[in-house]
C-alpha positions in Angstrom: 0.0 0.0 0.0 1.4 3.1 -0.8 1.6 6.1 1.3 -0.7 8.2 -0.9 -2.9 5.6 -0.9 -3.2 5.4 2.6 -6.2 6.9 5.0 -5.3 9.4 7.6 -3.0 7.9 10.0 -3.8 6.3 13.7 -4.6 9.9 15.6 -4.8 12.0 12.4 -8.5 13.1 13.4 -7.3 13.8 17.3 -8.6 17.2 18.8 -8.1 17.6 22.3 -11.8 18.8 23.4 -10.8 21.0 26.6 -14.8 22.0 26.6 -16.0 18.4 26.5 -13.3 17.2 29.5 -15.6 19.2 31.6 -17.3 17.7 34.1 -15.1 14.4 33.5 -12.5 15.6 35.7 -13.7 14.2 39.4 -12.2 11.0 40.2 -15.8 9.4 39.4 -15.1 11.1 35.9 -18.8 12.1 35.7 -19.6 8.3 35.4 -22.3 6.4 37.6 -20.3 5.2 40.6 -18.9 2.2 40.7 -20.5 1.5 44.1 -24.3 1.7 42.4 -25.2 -1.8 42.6 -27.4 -1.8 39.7 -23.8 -0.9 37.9 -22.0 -2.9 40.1 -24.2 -6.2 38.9 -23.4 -5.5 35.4 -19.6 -4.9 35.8 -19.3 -8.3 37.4 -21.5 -10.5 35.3 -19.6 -13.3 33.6 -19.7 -12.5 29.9 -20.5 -15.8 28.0 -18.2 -15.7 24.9 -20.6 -16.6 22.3 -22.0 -14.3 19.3 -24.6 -12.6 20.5 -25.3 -10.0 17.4 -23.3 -7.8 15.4 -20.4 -6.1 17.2 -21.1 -2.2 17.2 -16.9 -0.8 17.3 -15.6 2.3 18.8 -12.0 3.2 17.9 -9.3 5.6 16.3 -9.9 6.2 12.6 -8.3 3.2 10.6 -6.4 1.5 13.3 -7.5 -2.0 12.3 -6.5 -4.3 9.1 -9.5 -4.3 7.2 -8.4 -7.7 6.6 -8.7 -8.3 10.0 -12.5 -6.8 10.2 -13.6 -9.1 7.1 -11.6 -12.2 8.8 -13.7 -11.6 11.5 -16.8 -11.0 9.9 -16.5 -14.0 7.9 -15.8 -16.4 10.1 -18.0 -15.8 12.8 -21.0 -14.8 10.4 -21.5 -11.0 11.9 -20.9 -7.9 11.1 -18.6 -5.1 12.4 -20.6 -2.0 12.6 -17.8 0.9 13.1 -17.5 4.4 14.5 -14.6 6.4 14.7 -14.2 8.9 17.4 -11.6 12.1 17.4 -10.4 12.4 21.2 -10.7 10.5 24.5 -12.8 13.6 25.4 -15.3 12.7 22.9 -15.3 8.7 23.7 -16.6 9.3 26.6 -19.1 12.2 25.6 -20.7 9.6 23.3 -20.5 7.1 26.2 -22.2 9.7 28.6 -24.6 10.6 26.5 -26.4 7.1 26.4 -24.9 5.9 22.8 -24.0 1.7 23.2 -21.2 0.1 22.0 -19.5 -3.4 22.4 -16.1 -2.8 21.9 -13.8 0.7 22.7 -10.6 1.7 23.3 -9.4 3.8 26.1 -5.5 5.2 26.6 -4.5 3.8 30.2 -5.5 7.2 32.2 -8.7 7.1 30.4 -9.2 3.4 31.1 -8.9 4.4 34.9 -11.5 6.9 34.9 -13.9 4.2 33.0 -12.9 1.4 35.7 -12.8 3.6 38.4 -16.7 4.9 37.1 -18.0 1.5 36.8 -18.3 2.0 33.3 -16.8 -1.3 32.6 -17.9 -5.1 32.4 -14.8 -7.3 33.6 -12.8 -9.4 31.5 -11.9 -12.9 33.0 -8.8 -13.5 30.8 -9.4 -17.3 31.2 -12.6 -17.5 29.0 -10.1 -16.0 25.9 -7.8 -18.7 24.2 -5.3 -16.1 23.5 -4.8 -13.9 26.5 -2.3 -16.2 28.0 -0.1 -14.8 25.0 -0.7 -11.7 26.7 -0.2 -12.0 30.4 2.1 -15.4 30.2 4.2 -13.4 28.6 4.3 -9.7 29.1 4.4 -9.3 33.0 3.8 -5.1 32.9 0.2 -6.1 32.1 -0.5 -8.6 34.9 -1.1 -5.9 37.3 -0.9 -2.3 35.4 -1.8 0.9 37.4 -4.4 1.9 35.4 -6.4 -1.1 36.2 -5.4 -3.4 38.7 -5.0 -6.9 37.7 -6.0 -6.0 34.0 -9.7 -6.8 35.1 -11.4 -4.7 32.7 -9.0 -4.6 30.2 -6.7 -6.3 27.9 -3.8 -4.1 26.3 -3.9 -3.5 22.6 -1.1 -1.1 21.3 2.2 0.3 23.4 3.7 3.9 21.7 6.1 7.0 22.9 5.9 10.4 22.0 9.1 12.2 19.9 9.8 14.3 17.0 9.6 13.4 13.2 11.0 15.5 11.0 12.5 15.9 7.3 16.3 15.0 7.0 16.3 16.7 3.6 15.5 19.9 4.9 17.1 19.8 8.2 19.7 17.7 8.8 20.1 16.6 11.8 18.5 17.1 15.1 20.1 17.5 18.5 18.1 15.0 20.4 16.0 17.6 22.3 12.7 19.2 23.2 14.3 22.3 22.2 14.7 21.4 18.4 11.2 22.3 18.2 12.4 25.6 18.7 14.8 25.4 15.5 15.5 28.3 13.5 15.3 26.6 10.2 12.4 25.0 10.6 10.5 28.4 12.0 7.3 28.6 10.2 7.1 25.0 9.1 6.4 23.2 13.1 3.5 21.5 14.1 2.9 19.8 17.4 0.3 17.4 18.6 -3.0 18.8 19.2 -3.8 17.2 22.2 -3.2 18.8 25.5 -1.4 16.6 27.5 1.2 16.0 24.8 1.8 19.9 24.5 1.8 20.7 27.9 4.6 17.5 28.2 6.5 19.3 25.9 7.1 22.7 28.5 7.0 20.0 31.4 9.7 17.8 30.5 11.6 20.3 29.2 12.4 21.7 32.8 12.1 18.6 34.2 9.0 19.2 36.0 6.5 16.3 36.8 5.4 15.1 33.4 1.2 16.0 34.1 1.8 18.5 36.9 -0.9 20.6 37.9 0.8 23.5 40.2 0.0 26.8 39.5 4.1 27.8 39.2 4.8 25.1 37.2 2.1 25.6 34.6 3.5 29.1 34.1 6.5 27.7 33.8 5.4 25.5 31.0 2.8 28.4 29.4 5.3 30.8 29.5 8.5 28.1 27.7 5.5 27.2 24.9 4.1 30.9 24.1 7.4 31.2 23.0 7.0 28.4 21.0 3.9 29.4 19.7 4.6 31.9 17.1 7.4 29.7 15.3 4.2 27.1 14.7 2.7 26.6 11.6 0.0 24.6 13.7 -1.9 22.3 16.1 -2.0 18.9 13.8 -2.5 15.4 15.1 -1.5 14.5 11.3 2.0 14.2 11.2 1.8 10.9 8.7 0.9 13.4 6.3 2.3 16.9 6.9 5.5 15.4 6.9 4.7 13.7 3.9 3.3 16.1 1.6 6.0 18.9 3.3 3.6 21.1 5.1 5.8 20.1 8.0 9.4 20.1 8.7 9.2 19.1 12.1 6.5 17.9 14.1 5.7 16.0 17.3 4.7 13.0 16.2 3.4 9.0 17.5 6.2 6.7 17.3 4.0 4.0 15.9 2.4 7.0 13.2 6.1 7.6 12.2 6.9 3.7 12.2 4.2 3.4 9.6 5.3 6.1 7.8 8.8 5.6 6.9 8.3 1.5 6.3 6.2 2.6 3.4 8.3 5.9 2.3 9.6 5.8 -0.8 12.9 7.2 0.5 12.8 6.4 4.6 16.3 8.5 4.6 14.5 11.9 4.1 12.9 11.2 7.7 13.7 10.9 11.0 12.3 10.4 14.1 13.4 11.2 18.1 12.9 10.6 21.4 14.1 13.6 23.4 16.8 13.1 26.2 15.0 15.1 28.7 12.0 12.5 28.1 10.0 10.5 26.2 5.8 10.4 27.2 4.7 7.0 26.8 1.3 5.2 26.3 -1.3 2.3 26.0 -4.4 1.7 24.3 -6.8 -1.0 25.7 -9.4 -3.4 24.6 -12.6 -2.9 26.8 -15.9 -3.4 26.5 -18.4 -1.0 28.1 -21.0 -2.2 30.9 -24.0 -1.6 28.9 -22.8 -3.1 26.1 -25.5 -4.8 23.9 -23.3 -7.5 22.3 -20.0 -8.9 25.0 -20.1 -12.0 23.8 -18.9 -10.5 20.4 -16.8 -8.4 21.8 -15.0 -11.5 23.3 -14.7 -13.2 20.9 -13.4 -10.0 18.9 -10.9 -9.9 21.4 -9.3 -13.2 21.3 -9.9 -12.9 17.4 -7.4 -9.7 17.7 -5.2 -11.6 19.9 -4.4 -14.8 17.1 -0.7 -13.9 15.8 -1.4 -14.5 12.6 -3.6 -10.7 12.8 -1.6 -9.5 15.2 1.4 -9.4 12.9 -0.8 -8.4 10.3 -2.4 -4.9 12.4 1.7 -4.2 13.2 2.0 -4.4 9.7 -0.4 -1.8 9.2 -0.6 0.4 11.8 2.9 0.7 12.9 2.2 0.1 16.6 3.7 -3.0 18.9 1.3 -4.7 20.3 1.9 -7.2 23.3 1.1 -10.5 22.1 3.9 -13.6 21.6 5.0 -14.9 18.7 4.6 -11.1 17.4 7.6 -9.8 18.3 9.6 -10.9 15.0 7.3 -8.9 13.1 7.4 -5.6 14.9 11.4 -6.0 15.4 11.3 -6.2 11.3 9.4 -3.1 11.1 11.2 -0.8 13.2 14.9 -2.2 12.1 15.5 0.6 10.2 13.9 3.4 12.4 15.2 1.9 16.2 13.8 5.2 17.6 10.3 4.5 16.7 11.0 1.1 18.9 8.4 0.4 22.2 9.0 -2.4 24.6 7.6 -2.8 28.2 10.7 -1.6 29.3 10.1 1.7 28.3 6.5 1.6 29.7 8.3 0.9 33.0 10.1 4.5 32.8 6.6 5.8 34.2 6.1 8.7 31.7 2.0 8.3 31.6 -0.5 10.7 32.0 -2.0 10.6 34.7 -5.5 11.6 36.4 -5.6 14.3 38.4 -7.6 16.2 40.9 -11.0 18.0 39.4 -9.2 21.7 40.3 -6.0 20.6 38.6 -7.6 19.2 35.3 -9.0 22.7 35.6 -5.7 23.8 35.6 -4.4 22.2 33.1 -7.3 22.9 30.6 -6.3 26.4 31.2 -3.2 26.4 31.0 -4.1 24.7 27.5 -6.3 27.2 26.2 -3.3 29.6 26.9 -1.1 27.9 24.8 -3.4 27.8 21.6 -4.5 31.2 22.3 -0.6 32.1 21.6 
């Protein structure tokens, strides 16, 4: 598949929706509590893994083979009814407002706020063939911190935030947060338009605590990026394509976005990707299925579907991203040979450099702080 050919990439429809987050930033998220027992009975009922209808999907734009999808389909005589949403915000807006789906796919803070809402149904990892290709091999998942024991979850994709940008143009880079701040490329900058990514940028760069919330610390970071701000040509969750088609000569970019990206350049040489010594942000996305989901027993078998090898290697293949099965490992390590920046492990998950929840005043904070930055 060539690169033109290809649809937006993984995050390329991402908008960080500061408006929507409101009201999602208590520790119950806005969600039912988890101690309702009429949610409580629904989390905990043993899902029977057995098609039970069609299997209504709630993901990232293009972020599964559709191979995979019509695999699926096919064998287990359903079909995958999809919807695409644009930011973690809005996932959960949808979810608030009452729409039902089988399958979604939170980042590890947000699958937190879900579990911690009771917006969940749990997993029990031994009714799926495949999970033991998960959690008998990768030990970070047995017990991650964004849900304990992986009981509502099972992971899906590992990737770390960097810089892409164009060799041709620029040469090379120093290795640091402050290339974004590179003469040459003034004018021709994006970064990520997502908050937390931005606000890491400032953060890490003064080696402050990667999703602080303290008032002196957030000026710190508004004041480091408004300088930023006028050498930006924009806030773009696209960098597949702006570094593609040249709008961008530097961006802050995905690692498994860029991965993707230069396996199927023409010329990989003309692009490069970093992680920055003061730090690299690091994430997860998660299989979960929501508590009132209509169809779990698809979902399930969705899951250990997902989980076969055979489409794990070929989602890598497509998307770019690791993703934490056995016997996938030679695939990915093919992949990324040429590019060992773009490389995730569970190792570097270990380093700690999530996102995490905070308090409702500080997410207040932060959204501010936020609207600062864009507001230049």
């Amino acid at each position: 598949m060539s690169p033109e050919a290809r649809s937006l990439s993984r995050r390329s429809l991402l908008r960080a929706g500061s408006a929507a987050a409101l009201g999602l930033t208590a520790a119950g998220c806005g969600f039912s509590s988890a101690g309702d027992p009429a949610g409580k009975a629904a989390e905990d009922k043993p899902i029977d893994v057995k098609v039970d209808g069609d299997l209504v999907y709630f993901n990232w734009a293009d972020f599964v083979d559709p191979a995979v999808f019509a695999g699926f389909e096919k064998e287990y005589g359903v079909k995958v009814v999809q919807s695409n949403f644009d930011s973690m915000e809005g996932m959960v807006a949808k979810l608030n407002a009452g729409n039902r789906y089988d399958i979604v796919f939170p980042t590890a803070k947000w699958a937190e706020r879900l579990t911690q809402g009771g917006r969940l149904r749990r997993i029990d990892h031994t009714r799926l063939k495949n999970a033991e290709a998960v959690f008998g091999t990768y030990d970070y998942f047995a017990n991650p911190w964004y849900d304990p024991l992986s009981a509502h979850t099972i992971p899906f994709t590992m990737y770390k935030t960097g810089i892409g940008w164009r060799r041709d143009r620029l040469g090379d880079l120093t290795g640091s947060w402050d290339d974004l701040w590179n003469d040459q490329a003034k004018g021709k900058v994006f970064v990520l338009d997502d908050r937390d990514e931005v606000l890491g940028i400032g953060a890490l760069k003064h080696h402050l605590r990667l999703t602080t919330d303290s008032p002196d610390d957030l000026e710190i970071v508004t004041d480091t990026l408004r300088s930023l701000r006028p050498r930006l040509r924009g806030f773009s969750s696209d960098s597949y394509n702006n570094l593609l088609n040249g709008n961008a000569d530097m961006t802050q970019a995905w690692s498994g976005d860029m991965a993707a990206m230069l396996a199927q350049a023409k010329d990989p040489s003309v692009f490069g990707f970093q992680v920055a010594r003061e730090g690299a942000p690091v994430n997860s996305d998660c299989y979960a299925i929501p508590a009132d989901a209509q169809h779990p027993g698809t979902a399930m078998l969705f899951i250990d579907y997902m989980l076969r090898p055979e489409n794990v290697k070929k989602n890598i293949e497509y998307i770019g991203y690791p993703m934490p099965v056995r016997g996938s490992e030679d695939t990915y390590a093919a992949l990324v040979e040429p590019f060992p920046q773009c490389q995730v492990t569970t190792s570097d998950l270990k380093d700690d450099l999530f996102y995490r929840n905070g308090s409702a005043q500080g997410e207040k904070a932060r959204d501010a702080a936020w609207t600062d930055v864009k507001a230049g």
